[in-house]
N, CA, C and O atoms as a CHARMM CRD file, in Angstrom:
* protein
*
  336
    1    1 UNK  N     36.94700  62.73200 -57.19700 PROA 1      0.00000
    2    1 UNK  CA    37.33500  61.51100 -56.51600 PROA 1      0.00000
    3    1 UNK  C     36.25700  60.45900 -56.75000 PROA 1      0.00000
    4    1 UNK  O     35.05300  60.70500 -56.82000 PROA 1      0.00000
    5    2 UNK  N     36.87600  59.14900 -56.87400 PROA 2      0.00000
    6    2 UNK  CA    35.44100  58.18300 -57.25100 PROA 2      0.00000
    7    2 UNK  C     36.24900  56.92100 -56.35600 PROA 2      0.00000
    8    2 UNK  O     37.41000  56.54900 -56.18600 PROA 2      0.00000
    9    3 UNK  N     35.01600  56.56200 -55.95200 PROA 3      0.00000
   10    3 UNK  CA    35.12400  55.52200 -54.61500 PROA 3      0.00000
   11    3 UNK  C     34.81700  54.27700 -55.03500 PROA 3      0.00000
   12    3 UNK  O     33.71600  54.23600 -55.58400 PROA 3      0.00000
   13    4 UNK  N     35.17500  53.63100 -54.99900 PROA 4      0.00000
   14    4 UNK  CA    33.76900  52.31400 -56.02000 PROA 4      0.00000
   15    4 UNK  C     34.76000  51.16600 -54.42000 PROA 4      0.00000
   16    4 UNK  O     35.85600  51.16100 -53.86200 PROA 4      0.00000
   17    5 UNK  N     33.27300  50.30400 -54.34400 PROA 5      0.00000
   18    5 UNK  CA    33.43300  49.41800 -53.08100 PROA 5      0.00000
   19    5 UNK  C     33.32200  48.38500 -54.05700 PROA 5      0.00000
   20    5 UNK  O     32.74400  48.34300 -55.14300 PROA 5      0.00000
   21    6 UNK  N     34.30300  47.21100 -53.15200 PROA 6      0.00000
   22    6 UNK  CA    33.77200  45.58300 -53.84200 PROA 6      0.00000
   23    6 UNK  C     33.03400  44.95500 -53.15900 PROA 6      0.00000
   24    6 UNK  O     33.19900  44.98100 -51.94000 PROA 6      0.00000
   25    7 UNK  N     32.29800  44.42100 -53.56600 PROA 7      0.00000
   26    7 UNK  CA    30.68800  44.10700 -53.57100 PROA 7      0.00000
   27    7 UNK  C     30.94700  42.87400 -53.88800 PROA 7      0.00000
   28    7 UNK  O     29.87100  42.32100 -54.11700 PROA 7      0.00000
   29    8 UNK  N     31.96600  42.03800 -54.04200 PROA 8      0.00000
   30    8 UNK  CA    31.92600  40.75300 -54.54300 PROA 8      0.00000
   31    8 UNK  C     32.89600  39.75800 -53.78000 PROA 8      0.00000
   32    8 UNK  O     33.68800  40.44600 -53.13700 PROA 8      0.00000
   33    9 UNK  N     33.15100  38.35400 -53.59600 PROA 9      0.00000
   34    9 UNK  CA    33.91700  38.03200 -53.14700 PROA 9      0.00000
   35    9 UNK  C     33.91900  36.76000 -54.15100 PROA 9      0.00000
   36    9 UNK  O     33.01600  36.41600 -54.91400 PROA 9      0.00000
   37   10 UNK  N     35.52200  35.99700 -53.88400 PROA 10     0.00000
   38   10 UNK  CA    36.07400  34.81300 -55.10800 PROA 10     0.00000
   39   10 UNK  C     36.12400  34.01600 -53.82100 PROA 10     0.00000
   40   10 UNK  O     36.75700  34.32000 -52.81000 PROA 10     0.00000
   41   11 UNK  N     34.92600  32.34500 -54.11700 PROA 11     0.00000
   42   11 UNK  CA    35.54500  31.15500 -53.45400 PROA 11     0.00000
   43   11 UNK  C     36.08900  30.09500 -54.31500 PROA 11     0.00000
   44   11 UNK  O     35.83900  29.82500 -55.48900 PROA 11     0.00000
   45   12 UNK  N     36.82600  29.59900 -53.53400 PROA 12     0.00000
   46   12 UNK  CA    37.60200  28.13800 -54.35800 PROA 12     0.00000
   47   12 UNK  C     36.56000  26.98000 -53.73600 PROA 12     0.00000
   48   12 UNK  O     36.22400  26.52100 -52.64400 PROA 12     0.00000
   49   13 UNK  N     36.26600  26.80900 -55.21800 PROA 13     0.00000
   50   13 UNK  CA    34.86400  25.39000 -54.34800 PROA 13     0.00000
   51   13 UNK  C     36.05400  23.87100 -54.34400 PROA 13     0.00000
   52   13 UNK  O     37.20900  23.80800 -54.76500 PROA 13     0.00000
   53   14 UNK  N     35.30700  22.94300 -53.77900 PROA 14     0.00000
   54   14 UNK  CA    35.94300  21.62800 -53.28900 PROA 14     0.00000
   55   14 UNK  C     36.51800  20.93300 -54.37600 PROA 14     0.00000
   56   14 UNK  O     37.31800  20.01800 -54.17800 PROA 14     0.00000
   57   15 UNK  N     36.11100  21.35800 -55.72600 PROA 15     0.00000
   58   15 UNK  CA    36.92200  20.51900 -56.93500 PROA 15     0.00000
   59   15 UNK  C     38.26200  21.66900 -57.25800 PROA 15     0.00000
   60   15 UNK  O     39.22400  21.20100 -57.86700 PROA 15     0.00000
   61   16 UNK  N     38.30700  23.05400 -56.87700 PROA 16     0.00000
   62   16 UNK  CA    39.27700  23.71300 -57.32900 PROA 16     0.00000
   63   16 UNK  C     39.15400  24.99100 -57.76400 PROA 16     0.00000
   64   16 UNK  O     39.88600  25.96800 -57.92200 PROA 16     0.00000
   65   17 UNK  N     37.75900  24.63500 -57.94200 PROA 17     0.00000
   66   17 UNK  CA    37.19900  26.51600 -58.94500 PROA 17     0.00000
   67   17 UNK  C     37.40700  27.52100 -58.58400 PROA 17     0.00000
   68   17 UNK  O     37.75300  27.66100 -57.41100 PROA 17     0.00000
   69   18 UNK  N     37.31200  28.36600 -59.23400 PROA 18     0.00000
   70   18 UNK  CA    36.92000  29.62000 -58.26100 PROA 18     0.00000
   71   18 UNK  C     35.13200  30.25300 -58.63300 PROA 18     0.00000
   72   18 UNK  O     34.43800  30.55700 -59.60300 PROA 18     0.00000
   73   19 UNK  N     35.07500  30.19800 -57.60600 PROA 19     0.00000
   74   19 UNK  CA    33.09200  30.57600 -57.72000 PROA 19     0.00000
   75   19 UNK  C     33.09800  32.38500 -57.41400 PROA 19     0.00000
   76   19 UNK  O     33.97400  32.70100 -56.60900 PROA 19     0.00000
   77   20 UNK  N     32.49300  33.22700 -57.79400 PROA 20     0.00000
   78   20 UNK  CA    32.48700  34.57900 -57.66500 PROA 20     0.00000
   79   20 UNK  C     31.07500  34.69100 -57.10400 PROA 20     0.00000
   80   20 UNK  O     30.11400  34.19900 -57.69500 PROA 20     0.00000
   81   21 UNK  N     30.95500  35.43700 -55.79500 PROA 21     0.00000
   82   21 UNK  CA    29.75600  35.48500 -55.26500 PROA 21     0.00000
   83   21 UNK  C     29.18500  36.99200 -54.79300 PROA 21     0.00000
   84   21 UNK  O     29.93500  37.60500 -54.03300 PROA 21     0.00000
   85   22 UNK  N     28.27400  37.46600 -55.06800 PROA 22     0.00000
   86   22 UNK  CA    28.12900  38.73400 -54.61900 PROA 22     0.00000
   87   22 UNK  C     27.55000  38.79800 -53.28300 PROA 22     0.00000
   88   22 UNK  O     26.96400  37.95400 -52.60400 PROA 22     0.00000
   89   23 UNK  N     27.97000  40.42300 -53.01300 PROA 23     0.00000
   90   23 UNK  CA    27.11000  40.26800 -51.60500 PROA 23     0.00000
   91   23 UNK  C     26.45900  41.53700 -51.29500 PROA 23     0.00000
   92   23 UNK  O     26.65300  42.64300 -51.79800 PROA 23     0.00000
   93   24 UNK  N     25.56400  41.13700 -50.27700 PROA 24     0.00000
   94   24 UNK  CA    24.33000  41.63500 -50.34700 PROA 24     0.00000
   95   24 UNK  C     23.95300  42.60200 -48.69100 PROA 24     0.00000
   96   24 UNK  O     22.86000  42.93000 -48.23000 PROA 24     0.00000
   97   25 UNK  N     25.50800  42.85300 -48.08800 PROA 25     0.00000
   98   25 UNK  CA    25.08800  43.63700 -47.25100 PROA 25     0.00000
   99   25 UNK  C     24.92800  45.02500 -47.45100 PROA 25     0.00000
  100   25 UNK  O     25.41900  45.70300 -48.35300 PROA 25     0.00000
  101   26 UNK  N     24.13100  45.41700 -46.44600 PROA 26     0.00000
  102   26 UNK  CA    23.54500  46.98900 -46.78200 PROA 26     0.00000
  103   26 UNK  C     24.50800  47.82900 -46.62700 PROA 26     0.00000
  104   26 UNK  O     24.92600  47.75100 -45.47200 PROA 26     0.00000
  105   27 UNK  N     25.27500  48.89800 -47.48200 PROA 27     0.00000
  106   27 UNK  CA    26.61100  49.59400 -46.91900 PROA 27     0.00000
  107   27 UNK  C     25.44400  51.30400 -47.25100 PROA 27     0.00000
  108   27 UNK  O     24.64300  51.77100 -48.06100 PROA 27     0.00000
  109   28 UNK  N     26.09900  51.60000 -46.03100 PROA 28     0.00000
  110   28 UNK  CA    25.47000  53.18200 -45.49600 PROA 28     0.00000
  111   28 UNK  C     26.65500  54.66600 -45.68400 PROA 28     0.00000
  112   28 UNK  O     27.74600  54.40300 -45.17800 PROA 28     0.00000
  113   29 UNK  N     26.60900  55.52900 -46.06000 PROA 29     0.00000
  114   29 UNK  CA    27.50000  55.82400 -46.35000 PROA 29     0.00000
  115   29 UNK  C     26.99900  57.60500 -45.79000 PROA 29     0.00000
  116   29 UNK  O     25.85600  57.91000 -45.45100 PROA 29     0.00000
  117   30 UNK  N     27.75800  58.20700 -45.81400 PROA 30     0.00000
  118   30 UNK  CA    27.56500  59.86800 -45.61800 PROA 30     0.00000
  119   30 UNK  C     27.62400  60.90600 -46.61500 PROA 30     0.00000
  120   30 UNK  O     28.78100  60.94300 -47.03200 PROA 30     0.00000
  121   31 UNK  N     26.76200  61.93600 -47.29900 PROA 31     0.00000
  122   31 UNK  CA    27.29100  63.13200 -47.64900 PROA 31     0.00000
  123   31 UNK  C     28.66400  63.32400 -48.24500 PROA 31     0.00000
  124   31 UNK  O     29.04300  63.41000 -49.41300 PROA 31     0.00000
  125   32 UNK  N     29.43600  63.37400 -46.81900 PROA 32     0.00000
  126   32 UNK  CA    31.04200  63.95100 -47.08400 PROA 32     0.00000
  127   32 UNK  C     31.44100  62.89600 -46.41500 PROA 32     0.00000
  128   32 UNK  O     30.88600  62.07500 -45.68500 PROA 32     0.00000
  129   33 UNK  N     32.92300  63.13900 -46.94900 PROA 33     0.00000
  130   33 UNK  CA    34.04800  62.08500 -46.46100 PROA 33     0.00000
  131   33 UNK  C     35.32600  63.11200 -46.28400 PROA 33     0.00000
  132   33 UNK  O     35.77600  64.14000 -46.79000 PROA 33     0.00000
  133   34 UNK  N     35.56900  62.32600 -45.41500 PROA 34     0.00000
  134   34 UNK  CA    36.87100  63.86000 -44.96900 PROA 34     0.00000
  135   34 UNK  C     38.38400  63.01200 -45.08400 PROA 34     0.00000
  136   34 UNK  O     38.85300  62.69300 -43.99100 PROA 34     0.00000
  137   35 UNK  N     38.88200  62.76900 -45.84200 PROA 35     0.00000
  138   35 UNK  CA    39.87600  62.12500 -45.92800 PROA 35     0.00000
  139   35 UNK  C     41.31500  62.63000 -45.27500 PROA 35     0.00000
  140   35 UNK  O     42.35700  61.98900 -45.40800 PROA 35     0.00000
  141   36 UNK  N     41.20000  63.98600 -44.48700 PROA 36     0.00000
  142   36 UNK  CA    42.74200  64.81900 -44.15300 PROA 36     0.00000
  143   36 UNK  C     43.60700  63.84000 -43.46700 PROA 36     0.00000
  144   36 UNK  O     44.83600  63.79400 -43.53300 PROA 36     0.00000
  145   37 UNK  N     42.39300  62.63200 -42.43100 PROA 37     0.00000
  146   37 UNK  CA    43.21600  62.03400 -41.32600 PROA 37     0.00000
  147   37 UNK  C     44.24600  60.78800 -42.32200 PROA 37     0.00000
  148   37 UNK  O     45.33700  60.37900 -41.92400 PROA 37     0.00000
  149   38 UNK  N     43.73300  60.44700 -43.36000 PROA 38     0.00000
  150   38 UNK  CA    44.72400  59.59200 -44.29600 PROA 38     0.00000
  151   38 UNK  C     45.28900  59.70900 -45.90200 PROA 38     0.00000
  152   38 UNK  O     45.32200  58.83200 -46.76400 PROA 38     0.00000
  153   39 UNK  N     45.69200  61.04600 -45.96200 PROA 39     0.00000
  154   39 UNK  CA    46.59900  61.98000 -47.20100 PROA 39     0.00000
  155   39 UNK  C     47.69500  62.73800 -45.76700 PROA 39     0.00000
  156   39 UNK  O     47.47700  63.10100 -44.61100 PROA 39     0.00000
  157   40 UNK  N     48.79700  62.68600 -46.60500 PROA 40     0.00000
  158   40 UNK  CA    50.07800  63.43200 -46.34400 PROA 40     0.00000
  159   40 UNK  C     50.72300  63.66600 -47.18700 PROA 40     0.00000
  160   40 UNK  O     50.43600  63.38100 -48.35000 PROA 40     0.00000
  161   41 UNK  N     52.14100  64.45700 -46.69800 PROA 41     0.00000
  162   41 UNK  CA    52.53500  64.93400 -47.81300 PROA 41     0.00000
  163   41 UNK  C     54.38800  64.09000 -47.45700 PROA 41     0.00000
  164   41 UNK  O     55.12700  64.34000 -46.50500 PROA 41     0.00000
  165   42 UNK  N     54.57300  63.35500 -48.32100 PROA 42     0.00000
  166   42 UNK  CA    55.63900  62.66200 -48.91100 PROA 42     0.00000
  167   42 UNK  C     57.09300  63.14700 -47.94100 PROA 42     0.00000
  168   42 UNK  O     57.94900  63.65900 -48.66400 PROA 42     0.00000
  169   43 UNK  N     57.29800  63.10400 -47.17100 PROA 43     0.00000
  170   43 UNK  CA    58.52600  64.13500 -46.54400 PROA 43     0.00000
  171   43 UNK  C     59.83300  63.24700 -46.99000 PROA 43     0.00000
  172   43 UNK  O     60.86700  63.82800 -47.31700 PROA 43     0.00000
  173   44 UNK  N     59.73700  61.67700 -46.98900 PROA 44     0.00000
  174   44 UNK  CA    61.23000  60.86500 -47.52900 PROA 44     0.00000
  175   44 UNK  C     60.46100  59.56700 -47.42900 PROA 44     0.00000
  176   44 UNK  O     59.36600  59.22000 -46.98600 PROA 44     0.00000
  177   45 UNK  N     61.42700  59.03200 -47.98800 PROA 45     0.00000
  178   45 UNK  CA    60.71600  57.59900 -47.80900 PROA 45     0.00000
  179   45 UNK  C     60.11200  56.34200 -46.53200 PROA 45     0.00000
  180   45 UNK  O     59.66400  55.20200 -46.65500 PROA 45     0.00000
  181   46 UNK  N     60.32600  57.06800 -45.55000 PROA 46     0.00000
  182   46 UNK  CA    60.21100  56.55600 -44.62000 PROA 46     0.00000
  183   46 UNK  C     58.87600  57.36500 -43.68700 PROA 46     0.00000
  184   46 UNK  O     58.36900  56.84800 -42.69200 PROA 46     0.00000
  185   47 UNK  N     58.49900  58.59500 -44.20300 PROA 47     0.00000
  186   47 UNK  CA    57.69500  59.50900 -43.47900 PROA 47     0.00000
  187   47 UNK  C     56.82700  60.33400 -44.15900 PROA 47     0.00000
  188   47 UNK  O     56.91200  60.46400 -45.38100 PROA 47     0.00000
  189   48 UNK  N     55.82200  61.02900 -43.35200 PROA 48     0.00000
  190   48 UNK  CA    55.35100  61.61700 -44.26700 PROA 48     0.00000
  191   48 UNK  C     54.37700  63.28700 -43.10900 PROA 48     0.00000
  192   48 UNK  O     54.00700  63.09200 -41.95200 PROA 48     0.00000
  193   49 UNK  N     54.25600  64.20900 -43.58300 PROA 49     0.00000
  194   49 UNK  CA    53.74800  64.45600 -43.12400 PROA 49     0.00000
  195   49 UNK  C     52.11700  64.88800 -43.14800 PROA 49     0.00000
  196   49 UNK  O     51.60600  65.06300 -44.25400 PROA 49     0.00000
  197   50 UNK  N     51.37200  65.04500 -42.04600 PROA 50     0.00000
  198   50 UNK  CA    49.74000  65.04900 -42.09100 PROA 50     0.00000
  199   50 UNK  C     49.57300  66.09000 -42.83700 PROA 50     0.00000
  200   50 UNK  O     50.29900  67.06000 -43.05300 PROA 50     0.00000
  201   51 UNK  N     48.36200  65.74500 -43.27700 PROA 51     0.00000
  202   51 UNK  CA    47.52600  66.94300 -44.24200 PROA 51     0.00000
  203   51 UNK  C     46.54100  67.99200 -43.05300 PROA 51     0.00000
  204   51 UNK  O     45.83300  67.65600 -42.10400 PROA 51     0.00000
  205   52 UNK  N     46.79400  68.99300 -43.46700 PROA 52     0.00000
  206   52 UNK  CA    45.83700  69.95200 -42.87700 PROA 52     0.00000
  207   52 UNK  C     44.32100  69.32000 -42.37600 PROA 52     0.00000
  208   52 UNK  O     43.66900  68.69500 -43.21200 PROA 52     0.00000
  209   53 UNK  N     43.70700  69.52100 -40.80700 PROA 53     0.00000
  210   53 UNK  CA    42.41300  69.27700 -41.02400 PROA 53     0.00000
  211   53 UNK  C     41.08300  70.21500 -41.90800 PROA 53     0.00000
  212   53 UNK  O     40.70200  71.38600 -41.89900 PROA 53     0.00000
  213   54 UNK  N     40.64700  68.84400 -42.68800 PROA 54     0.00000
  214   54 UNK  CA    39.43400  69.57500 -43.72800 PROA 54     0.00000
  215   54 UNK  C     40.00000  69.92500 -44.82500 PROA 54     0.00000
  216   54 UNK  O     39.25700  70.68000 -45.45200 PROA 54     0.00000
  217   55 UNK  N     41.01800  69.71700 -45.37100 PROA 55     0.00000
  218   55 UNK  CA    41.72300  69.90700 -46.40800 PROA 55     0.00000
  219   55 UNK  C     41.72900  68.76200 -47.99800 PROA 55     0.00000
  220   55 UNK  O     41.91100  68.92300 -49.20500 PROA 55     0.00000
  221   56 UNK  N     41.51300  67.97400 -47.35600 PROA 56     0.00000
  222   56 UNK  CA    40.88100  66.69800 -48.07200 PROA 56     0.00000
  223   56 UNK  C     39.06800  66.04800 -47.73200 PROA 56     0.00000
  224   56 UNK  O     38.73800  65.05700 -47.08100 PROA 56     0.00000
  225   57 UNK  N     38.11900  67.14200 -48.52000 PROA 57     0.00000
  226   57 UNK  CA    36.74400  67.02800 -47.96300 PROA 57     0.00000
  227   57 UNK  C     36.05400  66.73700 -49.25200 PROA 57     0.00000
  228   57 UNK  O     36.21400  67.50600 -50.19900 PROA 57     0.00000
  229   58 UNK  N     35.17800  65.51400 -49.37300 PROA 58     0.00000
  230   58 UNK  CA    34.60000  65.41000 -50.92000 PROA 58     0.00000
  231   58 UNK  C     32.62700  65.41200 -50.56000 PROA 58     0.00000
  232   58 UNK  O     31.87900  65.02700 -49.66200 PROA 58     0.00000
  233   59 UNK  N     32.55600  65.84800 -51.40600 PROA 59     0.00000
  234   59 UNK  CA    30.86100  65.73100 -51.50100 PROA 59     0.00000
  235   59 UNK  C     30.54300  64.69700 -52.48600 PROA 59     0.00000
  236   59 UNK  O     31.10800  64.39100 -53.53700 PROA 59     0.00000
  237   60 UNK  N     29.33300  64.15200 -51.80100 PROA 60     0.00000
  238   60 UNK  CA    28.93400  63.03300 -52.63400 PROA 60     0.00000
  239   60 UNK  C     28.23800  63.58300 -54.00500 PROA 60     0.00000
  240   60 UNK  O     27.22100  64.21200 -53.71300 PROA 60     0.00000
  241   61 UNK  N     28.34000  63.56500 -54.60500 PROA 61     0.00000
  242   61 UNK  CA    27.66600  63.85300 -56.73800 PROA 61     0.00000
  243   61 UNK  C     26.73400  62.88100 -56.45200 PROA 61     0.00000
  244   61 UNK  O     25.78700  63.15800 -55.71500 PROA 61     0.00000
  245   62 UNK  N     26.88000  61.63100 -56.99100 PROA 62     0.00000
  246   62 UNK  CA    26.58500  60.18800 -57.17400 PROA 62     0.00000
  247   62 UNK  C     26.80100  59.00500 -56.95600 PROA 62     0.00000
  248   62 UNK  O     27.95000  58.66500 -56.67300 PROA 62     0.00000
  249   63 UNK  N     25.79200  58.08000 -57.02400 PROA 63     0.00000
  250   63 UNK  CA    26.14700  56.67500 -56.37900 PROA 63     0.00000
  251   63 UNK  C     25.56800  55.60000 -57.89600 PROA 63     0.00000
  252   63 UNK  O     24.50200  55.74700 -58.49400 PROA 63     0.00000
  253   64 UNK  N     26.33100  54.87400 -58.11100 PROA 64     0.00000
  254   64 UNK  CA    26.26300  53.68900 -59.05700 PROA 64     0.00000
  255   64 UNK  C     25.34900  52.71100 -58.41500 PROA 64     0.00000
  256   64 UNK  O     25.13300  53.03500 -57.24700 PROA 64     0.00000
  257   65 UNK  N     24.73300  51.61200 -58.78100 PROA 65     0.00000
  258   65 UNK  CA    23.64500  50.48200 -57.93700 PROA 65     0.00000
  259   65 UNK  C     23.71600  49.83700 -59.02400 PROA 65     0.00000
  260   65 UNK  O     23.51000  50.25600 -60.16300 PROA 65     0.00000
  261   66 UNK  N     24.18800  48.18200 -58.47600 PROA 66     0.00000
  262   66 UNK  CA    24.28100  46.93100 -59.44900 PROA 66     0.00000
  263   66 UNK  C     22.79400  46.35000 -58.57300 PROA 66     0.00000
  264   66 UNK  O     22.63900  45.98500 -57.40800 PROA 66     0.00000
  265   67 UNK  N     21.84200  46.46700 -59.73400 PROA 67     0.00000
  266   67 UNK  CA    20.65900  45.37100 -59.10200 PROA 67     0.00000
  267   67 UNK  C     20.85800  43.64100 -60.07500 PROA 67     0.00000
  268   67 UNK  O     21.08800  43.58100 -61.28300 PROA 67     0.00000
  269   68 UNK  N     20.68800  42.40000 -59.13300 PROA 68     0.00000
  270   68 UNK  CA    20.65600  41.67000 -60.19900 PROA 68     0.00000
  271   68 UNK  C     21.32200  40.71600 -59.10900 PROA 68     0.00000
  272   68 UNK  O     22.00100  41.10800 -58.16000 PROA 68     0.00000
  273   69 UNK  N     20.95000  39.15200 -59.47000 PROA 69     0.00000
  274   69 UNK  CA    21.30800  38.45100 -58.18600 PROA 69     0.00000
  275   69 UNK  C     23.20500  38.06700 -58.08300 PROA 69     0.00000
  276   69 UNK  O     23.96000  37.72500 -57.17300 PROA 69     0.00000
  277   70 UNK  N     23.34300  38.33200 -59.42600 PROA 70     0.00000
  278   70 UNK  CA    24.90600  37.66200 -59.63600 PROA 70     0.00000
  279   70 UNK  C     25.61500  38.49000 -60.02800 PROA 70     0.00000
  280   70 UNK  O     25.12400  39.50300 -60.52600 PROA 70     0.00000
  281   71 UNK  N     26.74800  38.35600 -59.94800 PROA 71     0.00000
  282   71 UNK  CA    27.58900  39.50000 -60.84600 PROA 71     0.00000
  283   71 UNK  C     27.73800  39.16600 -61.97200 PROA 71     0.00000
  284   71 UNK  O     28.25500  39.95900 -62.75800 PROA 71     0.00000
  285   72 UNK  N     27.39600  38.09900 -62.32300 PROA 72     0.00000
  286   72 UNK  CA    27.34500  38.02600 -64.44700 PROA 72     0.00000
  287   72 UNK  C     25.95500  38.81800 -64.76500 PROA 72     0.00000
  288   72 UNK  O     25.79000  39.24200 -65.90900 PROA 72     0.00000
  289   73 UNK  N     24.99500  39.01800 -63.81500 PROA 73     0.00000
  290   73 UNK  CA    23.71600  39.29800 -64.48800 PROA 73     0.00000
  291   73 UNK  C     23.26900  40.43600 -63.79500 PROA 73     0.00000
  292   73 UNK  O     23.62600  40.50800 -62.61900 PROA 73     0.00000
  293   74 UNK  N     22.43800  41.51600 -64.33200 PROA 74     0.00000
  294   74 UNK  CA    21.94900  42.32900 -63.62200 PROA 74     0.00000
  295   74 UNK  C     21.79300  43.55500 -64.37000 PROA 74     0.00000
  296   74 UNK  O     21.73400  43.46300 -65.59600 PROA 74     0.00000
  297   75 UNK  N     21.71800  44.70300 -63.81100 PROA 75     0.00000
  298   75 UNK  CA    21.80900  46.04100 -64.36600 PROA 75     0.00000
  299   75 UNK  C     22.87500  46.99700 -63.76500 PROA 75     0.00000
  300   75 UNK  O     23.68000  46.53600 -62.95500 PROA 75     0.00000
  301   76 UNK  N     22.90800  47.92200 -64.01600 PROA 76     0.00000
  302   76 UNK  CA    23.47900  49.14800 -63.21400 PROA 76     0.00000
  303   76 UNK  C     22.62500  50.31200 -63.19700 PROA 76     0.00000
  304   76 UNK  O     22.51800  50.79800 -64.32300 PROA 76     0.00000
  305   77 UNK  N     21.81600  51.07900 -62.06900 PROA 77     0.00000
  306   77 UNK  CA    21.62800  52.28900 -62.51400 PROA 77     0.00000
  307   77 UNK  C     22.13400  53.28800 -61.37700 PROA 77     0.00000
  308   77 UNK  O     22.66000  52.97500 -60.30900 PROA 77     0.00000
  309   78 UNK  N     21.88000  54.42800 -61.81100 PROA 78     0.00000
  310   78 UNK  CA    22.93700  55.41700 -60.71500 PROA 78     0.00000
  311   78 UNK  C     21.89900  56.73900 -60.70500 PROA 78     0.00000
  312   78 UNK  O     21.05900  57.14900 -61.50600 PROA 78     0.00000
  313   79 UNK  N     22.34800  57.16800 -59.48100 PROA 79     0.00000
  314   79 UNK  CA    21.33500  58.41500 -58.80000 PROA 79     0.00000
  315   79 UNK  C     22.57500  59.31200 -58.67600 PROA 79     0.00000
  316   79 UNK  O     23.64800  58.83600 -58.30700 PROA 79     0.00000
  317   80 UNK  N     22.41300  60.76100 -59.01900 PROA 80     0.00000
  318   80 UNK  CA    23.16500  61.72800 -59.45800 PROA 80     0.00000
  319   80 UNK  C     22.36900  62.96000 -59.01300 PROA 80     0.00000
  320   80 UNK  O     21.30500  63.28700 -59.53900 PROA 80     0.00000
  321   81 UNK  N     23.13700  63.82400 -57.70200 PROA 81     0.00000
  322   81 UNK  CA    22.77500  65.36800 -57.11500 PROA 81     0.00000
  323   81 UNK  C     22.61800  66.13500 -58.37900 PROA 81     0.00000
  324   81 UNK  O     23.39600  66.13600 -59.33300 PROA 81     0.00000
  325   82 UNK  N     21.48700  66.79600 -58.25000 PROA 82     0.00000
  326   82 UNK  CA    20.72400  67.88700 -58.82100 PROA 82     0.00000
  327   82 UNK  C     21.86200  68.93800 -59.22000 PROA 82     0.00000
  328   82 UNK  O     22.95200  68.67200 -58.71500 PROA 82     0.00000
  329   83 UNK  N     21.83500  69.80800 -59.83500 PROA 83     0.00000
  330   83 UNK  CA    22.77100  70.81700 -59.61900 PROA 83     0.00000
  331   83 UNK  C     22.13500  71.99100 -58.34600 PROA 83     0.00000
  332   83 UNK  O     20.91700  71.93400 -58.17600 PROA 83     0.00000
  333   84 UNK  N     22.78800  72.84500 -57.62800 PROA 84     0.00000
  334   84 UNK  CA    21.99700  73.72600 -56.69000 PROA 84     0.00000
  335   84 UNK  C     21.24100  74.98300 -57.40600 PROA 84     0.00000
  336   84 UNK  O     20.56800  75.76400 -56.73200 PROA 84     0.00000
């Protein structure tokens, strides 16, 4: 499973543009993510039913990091779990 957050937002400046601006709040995140409370299973088109609890559980591998003040410019580097 790969998660990727947007980190960026599009303004329309006063002549019309669109300006792309990054942002710079600190996002904190956990280990695991337990996704059971939002996966189901398809029952008709109108319904669905819940997934087992703990049935949808991911461990974090790795995290990607854009350093760099803009989103045209910068780097990427990424930190990646050891094997055990």
């Amino acid at each position: 499973l790969a998660v990727q957050l947007k980190r960026f937002k599009h303004n329309i400046t006063w002549d019309g543009r669109f300006e792309s601006q990054k942002l710079n709040t600190k996002v904190e995140f956990a280990t695991r993510l337990d996704l059971s409370d939002y996966v189901g299973r398809q029952r008709d088109d109108f319904a669905a039913d819940p997934a087992p609890a703990g049935r949808h559980v991911y461990e974090l591998q790795g995290v990607v990091v854009h350093s760099g003040q803009t989103i045209h410019s910068g780097h990427y580097y990424s930190f990646v779990r050891a094997p055990a």
